[in-house]
C-alpha positions in Angstrom: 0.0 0.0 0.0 0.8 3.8 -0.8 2.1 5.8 2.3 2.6 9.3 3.3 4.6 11.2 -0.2 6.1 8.3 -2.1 4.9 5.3 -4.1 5.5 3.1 -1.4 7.3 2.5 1.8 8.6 -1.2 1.5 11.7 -0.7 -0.1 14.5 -3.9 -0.3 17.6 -1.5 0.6 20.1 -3.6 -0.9 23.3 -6.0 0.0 25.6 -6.0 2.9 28.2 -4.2 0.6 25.5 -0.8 0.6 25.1 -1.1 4.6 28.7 -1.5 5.0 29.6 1.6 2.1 26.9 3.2 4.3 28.7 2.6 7.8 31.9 4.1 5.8 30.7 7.3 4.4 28.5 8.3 7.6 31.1 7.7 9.9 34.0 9.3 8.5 34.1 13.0 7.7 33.3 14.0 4.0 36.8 14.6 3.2 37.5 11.3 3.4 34.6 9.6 2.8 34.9 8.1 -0.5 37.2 7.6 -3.5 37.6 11.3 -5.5 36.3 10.8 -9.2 38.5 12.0 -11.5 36.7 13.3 -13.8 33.1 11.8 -13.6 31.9 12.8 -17.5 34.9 11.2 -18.8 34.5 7.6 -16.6 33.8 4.2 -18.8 31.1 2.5 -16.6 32.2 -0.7 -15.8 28.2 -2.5 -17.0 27.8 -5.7 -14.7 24.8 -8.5 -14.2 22.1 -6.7 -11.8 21.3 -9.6 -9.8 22.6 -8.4 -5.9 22.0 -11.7 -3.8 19.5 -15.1 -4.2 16.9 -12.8 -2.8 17.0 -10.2 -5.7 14.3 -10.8 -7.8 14.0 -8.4 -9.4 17.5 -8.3 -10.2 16.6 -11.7 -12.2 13.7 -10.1 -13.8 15.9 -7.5 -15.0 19.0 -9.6 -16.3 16.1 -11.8 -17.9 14.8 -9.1 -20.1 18.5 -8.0 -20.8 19.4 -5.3 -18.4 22.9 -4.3 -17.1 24.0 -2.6 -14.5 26.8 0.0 -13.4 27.7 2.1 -10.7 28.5 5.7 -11.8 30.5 8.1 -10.3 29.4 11.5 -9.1 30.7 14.1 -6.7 29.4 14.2 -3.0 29.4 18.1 -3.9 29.1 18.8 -7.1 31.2 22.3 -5.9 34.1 20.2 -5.4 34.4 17.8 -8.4 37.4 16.8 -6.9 36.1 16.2 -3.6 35.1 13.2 -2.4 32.8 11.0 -4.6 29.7 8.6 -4.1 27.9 6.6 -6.5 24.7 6.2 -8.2 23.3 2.7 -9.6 22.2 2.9 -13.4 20.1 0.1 -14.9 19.8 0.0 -19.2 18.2 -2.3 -21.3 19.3 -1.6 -24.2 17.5 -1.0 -27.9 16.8 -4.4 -29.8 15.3 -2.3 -32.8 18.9 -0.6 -33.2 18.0 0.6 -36.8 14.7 2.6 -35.9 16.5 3.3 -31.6 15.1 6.6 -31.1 17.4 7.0 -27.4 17.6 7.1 -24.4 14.7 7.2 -21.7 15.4 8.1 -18.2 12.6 6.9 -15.5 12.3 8.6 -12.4 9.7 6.8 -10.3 9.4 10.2 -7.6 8.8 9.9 -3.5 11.5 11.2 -3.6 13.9 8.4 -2.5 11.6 5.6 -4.0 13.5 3.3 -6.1 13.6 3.4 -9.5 16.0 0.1 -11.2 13.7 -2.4 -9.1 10.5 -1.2 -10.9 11.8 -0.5 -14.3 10.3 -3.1 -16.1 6.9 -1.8 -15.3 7.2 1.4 -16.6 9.1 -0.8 -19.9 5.8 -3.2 -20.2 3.7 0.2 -20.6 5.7 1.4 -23.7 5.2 -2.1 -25.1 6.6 -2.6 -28.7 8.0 0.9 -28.6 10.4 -0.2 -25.8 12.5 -2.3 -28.3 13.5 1.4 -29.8 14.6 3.0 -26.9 17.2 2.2 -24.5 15.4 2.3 -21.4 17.5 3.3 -18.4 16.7 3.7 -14.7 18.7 5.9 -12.7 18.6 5.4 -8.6 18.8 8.8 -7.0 21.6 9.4 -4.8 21.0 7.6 -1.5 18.1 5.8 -3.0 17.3 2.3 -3.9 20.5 0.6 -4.7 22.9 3.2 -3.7 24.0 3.1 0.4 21.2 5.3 1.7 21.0 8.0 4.2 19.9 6.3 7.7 19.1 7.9 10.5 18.1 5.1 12.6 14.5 5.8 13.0 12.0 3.9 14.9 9.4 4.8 12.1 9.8 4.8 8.2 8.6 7.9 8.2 8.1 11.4 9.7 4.2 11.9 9.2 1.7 12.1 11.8 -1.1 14.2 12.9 -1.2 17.0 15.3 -3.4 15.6 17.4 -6.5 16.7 18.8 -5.1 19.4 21.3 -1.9 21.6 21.8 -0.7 18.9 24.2 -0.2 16.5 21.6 0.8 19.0 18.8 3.5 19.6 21.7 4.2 15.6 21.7 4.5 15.6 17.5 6.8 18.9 17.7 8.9 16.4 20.5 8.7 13.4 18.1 10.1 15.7 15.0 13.1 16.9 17.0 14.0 13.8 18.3 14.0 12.5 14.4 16.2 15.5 13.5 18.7 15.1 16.2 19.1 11.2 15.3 19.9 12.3 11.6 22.4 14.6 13.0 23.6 12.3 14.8 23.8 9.3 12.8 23.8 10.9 9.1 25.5 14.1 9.3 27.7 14.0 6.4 25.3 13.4 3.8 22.7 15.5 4.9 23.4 18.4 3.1 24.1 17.0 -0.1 20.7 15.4 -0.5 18.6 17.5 -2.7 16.3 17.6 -5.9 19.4 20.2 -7.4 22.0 17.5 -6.9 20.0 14.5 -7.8 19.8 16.6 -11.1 23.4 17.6 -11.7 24.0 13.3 -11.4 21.5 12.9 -14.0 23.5 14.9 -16.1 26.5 13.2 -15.4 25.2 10.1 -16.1 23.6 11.3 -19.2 27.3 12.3 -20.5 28.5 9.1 -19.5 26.2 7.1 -21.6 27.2 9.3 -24.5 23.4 10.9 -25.3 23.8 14.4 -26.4 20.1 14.5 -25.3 17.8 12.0 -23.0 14.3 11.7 -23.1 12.9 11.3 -20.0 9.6 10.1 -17.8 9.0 11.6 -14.4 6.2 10.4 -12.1 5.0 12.6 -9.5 7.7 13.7 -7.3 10.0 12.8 -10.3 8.8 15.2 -12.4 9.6 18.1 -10.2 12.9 16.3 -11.0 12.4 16.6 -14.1 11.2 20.3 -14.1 14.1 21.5 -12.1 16.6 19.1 -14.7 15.0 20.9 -17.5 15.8 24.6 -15.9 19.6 23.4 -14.6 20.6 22.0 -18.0 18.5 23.6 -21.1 18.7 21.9 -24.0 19.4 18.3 -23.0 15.7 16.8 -22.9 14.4 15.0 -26.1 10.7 14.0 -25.1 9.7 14.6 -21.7 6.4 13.2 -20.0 5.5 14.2 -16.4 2.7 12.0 -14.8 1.1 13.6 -11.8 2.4 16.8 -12.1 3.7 19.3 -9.3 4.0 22.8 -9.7 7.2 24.1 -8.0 6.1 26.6 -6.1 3.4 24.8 -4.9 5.6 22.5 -3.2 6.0 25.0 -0.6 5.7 25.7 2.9 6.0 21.5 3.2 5.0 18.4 1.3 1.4 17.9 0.9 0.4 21.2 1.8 -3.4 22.3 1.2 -4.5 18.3 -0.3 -7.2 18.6 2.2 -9.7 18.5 0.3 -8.7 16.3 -2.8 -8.3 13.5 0.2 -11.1 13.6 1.0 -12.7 13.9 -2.7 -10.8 10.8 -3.2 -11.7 9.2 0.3 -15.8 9.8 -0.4 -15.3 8.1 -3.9 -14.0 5.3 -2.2 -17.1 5.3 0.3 -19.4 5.6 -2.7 -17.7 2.1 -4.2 -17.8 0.7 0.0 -22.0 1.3 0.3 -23.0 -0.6 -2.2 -21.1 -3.9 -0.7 -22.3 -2.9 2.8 -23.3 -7.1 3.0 -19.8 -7.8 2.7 -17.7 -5.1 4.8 -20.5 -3.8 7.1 -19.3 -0.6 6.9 -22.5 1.6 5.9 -24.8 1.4 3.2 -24.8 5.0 1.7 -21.5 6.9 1.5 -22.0 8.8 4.4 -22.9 6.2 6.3 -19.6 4.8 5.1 -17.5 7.9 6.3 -19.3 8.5 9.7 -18.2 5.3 10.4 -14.9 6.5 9.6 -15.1 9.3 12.1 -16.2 7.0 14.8 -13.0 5.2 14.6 -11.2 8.4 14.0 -13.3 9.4 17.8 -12.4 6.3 19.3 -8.7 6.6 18.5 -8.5 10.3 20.2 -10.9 9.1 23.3 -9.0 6.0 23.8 -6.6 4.5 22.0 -7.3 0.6 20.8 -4.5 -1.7 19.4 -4.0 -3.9 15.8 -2.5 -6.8 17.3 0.6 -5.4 18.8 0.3 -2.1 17.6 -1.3 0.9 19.9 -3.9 3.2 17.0 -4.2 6.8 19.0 -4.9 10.0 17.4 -1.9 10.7 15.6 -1.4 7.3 13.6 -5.1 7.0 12.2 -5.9 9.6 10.3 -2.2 9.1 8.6 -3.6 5.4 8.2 -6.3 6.4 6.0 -4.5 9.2 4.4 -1.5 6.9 2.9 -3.8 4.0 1.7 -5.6 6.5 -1.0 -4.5 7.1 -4.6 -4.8 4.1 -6.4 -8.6 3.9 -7.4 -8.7 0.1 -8.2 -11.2 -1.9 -7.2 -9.1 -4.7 -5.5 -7.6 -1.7 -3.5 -10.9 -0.4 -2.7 -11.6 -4.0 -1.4 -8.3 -3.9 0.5 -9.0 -0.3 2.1 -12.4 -1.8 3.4 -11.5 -4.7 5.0 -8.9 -2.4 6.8 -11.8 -0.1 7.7 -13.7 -3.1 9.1 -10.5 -4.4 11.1 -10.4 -0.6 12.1 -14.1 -0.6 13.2 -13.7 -3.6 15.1 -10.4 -3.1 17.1 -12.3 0.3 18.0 -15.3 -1.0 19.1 -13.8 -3.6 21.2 -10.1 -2.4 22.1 -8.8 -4.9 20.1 -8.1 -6.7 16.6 -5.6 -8.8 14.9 -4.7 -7.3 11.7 -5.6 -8.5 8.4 -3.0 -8.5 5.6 -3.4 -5.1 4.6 -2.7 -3.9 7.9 -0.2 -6.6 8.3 1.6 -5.2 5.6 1.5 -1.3 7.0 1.9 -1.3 10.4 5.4 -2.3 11.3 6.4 0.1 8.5 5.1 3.1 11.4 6.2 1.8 14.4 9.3 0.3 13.5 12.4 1.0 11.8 11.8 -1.3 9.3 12.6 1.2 6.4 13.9 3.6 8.5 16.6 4.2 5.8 13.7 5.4 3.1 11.9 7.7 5.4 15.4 9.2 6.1 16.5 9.9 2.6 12.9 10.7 1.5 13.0 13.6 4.7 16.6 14.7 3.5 15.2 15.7 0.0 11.9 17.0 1.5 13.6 19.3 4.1 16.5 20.5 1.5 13.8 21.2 -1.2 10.6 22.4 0.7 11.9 23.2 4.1 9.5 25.6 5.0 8.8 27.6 8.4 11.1 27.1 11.1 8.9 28.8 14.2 6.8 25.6 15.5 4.0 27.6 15.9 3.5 28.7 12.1 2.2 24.4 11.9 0.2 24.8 15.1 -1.8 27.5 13.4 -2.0 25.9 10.3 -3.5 23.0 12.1 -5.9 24.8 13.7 -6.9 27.1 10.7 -7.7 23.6 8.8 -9.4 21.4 11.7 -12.3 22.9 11.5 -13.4 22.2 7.8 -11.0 19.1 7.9 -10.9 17.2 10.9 -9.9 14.4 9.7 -6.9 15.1 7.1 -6.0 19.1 8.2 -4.2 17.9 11.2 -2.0 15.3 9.6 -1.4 17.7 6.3 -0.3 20.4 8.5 1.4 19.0 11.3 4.8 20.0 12.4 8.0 18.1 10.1 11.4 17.5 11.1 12.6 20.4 8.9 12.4 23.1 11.5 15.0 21.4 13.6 17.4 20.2 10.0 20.0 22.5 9.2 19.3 25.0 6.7 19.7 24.0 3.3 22.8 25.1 0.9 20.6 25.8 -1.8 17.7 27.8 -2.4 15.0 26.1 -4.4 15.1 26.1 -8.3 13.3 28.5 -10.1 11.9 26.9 -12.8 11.1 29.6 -15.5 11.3 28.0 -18.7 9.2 26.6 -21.4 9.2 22.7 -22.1 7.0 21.5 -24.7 6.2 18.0 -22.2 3.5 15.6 -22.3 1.8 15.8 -19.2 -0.9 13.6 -17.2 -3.1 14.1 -14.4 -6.3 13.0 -13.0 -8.9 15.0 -12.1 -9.3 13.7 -8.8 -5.0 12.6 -7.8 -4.8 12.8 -3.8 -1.4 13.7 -4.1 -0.9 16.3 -6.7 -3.9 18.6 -6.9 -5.0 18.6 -10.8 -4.8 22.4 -10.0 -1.2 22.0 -10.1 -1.0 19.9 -13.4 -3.0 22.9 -14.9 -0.6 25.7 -13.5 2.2 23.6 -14.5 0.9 23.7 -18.7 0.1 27.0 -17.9 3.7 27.9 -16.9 4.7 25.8 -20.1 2.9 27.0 -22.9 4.4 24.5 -25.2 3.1 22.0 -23.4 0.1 19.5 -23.3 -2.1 18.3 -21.1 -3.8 14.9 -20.6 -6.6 15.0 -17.7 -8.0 11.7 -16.6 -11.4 12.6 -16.0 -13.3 11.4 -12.8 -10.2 9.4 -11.6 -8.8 9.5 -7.7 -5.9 7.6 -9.2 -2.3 8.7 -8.5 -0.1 8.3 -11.7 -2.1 6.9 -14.2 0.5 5.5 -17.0 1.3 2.5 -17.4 0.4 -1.1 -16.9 -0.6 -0.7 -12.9 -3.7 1.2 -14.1 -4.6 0.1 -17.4 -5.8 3.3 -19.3 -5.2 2.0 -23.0 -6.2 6.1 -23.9 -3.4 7.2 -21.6 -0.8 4.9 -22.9 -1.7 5.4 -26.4 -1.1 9.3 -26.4 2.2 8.6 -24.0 3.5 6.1 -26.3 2.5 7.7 -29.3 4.0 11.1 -28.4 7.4 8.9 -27.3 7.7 7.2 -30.6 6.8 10.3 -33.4 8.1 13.4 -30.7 4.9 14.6 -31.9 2.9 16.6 -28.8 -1.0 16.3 -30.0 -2.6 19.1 -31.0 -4.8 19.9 -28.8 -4.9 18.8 -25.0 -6.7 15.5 -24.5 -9.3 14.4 -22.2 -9.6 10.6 -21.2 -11.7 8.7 -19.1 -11.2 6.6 -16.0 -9.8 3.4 -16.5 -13.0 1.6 -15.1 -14.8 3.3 -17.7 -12.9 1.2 -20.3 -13.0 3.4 -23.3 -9.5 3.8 -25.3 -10.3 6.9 -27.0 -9.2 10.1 -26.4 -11.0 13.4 -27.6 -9.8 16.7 -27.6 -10.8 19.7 -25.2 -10.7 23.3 -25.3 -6.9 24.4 -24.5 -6.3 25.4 -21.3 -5.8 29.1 -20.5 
């Protein structure tokens, strides 16, 4: 299941060798952290099998459908080229169809800090026989996925929570926050700083020069295409075709992460109720959609009056409104089915005091109340803090809270709540500003819980060049590919990949339940 920013939270972090390379680089000063590249632009990747241990599967996958992969070398700080150096892993499958190979296409799968190699041949199955003309290539952002990672040593995977019902516990969540902080000072100190969207951008351009591409062409999906947008404005020039699904706007990003989604959660969380009323036989959960959310806020109550366990695992008011939060955004019916038989384990445990988890939960819990994945929350928070850091006065989140209880009681305290950011040190950089004019494909539902549509339409409208895909009447985060199954979507994407042709007009295409694969045009936005 989906939690907090990312695509997911239960991320394999790799061999002993990436743990130990960790151990190396966090405990030893930058200066002598790691081997000094040379020259990074000018290094000869040394392409090896991808398969890391008998565990890696899809490692196999990968080496089945011919991928290799390389470790490249790129400057800790890209101000010092000849400072110390880490590394960033690089998967290609290369062109079969060299006579009619278009070039290179660069995934980015977003979070940031999810992993981008290990899912590759998803995003290759959605380009279908188009694939066979490009060489398809993900690229692991630094500390992400295969590279050693950032880790804090959390006891959580990651930093969300809600405020709470009262300044007492906002008090207890601004606690929580700078305990995280100080462990990441702590444990992680010399690689905080150079975590960020900027640098993750200058080692895409180093890799792009070491695979010899004058240009790349390149697919972002949501937090991968601010990537994208702030690669586009650091390196004019060197984009072929660029697609951006679920698409952020870049000032928009700011104060912090998921800032104003209120309502689009709960847009997307009452579409969900409309498909749970209708099956109230089977999940007894309500048999009209409100019905199906009050019972919602009587577990929400119940969890603030007193808090009830899932098996081991203590639910109170600042872990279940982030519970319900991080299972929206995919809009599929077998995750609507999952998210109610969570509900009804939910409803029970709060009725009683007491449940034993069913798989769903089974799957989510120990991701927030352990430090399972600590490592991906870390790096994911490094990014977030360096790129959005936001207020650093406690109280300017205590407000916010308060300002958005009232109309959302559910989702405004968890949106708003305090970060570990206030308590990071400051970043180096100040954000990007991107100011240019991309002629990208862009998607976006109507209905995305993660990225507003109103920031896919501010992002055309900063691009003029660009066009727009909306997936009407869809609460579905990221819609290409094979995971959701809109043939209208994919068609345009893949047709715009394989001709570099933008269509003429913006397009319009309907949810993926609705099954129809053709798209029609719509008046250009303004």
């Amino acid at each position: 299941m989906r939690l907090a920013y990312g695509r997911q939270t239960r991320v394999r972090l790799g061999a002993a060798t990436a743990v130990a390379a960790l151990l190396a680089l966090t405990a030893a000063p930058p200066s002598t952290a790691a081997a000094r590249p040379a020259d990074p632009a000018r290094q000869v990747p040394a392409w090896h099998g991808c398969v890391r241990d008998a565990q890696d599967t899809s490692g196999q996958e990968l080496e089945k459908a011919g991928a290799r992969c390389a470790e490249v070398k790129v400057p800790l700080d890209h101000t010092r080229p000849g400072g110390p150096g880490i590394t960033v892993a690089v998967a290609r499958i290369r062109a079969t169809d060299t006579a009619h190979r278009i070039g290179a296409l660069v995934v980015n799968e977003g979070g940031p800090a999810d992993p981008v190699i290990d899912y590759l041949l998803e995003r290759r199955a959605a380009m279908g026989e188009l694939a066979a003309r490009y060489d398809v290539v993900g690229v692991d952002p630094r500390f992400t996925g295969r590279n050693p990672p950032i880790d804090c040593r959390w006891p959580t995977s990651t930093y969300f929570r809600a405020a709470g019902k009262d300044r007492a516990g906002f008090a207890r969540m601004t606690a929580f926050q700078r305990d995280l902080a100080a462990k990441c000072r702590r444990n992680a100190a010399g690689l905080l700083p150079y975590a960020s969207t900027r640098n993750a951008a200058r080692d895409l351009d180093v890799v792009r020069t070491v695979l010899g591409e004058r240009r790349i062409s390149y697919l972002g999906v949501s937090y991968g295409t601010y990537l994208g947008e702030v690669y586009t404005a650091m390196f004019p020039g060197r984009t072929d075709r660029v697609v951006l699904d679920g698409v952020h706007e870049p000032h928009r990003l700011a104060p912090w992460a998921e800032y104003g989604t209120e309502e689009v959660n709960e847009n997307a969380l009452r579409h969900w109720a409309r498909w749970a009323a209708p099956r109230n036989a089977a999940y007894g959960l309500g048999a009209t959609a409100d019905a199906v959310l009050a019972t919602v806020g009587r577990i929400q109550a119940a969890a603030t009056r007193h808090p009830f366990t899932v098996g081991t695992y203590r639910i109170d008011e600042h872990l279940l409104p982030l519970i319900v939060y991080g299972v929206l955004g995919d809009d599929l019916a077998r995750s609507d089915a999952d998210i109610a038989v969570m509900v009804a384990t939910l409803e029970r445990a709060a009725e009683t005091g007491h449940a034993e988890p069913d798989p769903g939960l089974a799957e989510l819990l120990p991701g927030l109340f352990t430090g399972q994945y600590s490592a991906y929350g870390s790096t994911q928070t490094a990014y977030l803090c360096a790129d959005t850091p936001g207020p650093r006065d406690p109280e300017v989140f205590r407000r916010a809270v308060e300002r958005s209880r009232a109309a959302h009681p559910l989702f405004g305290p968890v949106l708003n709540d305090i970060t570990p950011c206030p308590f990071w040190t400051a970043p180096r950089e100040r954000p990007t500003v991107v100011d240019n004019d991309v002629p990208a494909l862009m998607v976006n539902a109507t209905g995305d819980p993660r990225v507003p549509y109103s920031e896919a339409l501010a992002m055309h409208a900063k691009w003029p060049s660009s066009r727009l895909i909306t997936v009407e009447n869809s609460y579905r985060h990221a819609v290409y590919g094979t995971a959701y199954g809109s043939d209208c979507v994919n068609g345009a994407v893949n047709g715009y990949l394989a001709d570099g042709r933008l269509p003429a007009a913006d397009l319009t295409c309907p949810a993926a339940r609705d099954d129809i694969p053709s798209a029609r045009p719509v008046r250009q936005v303004p």
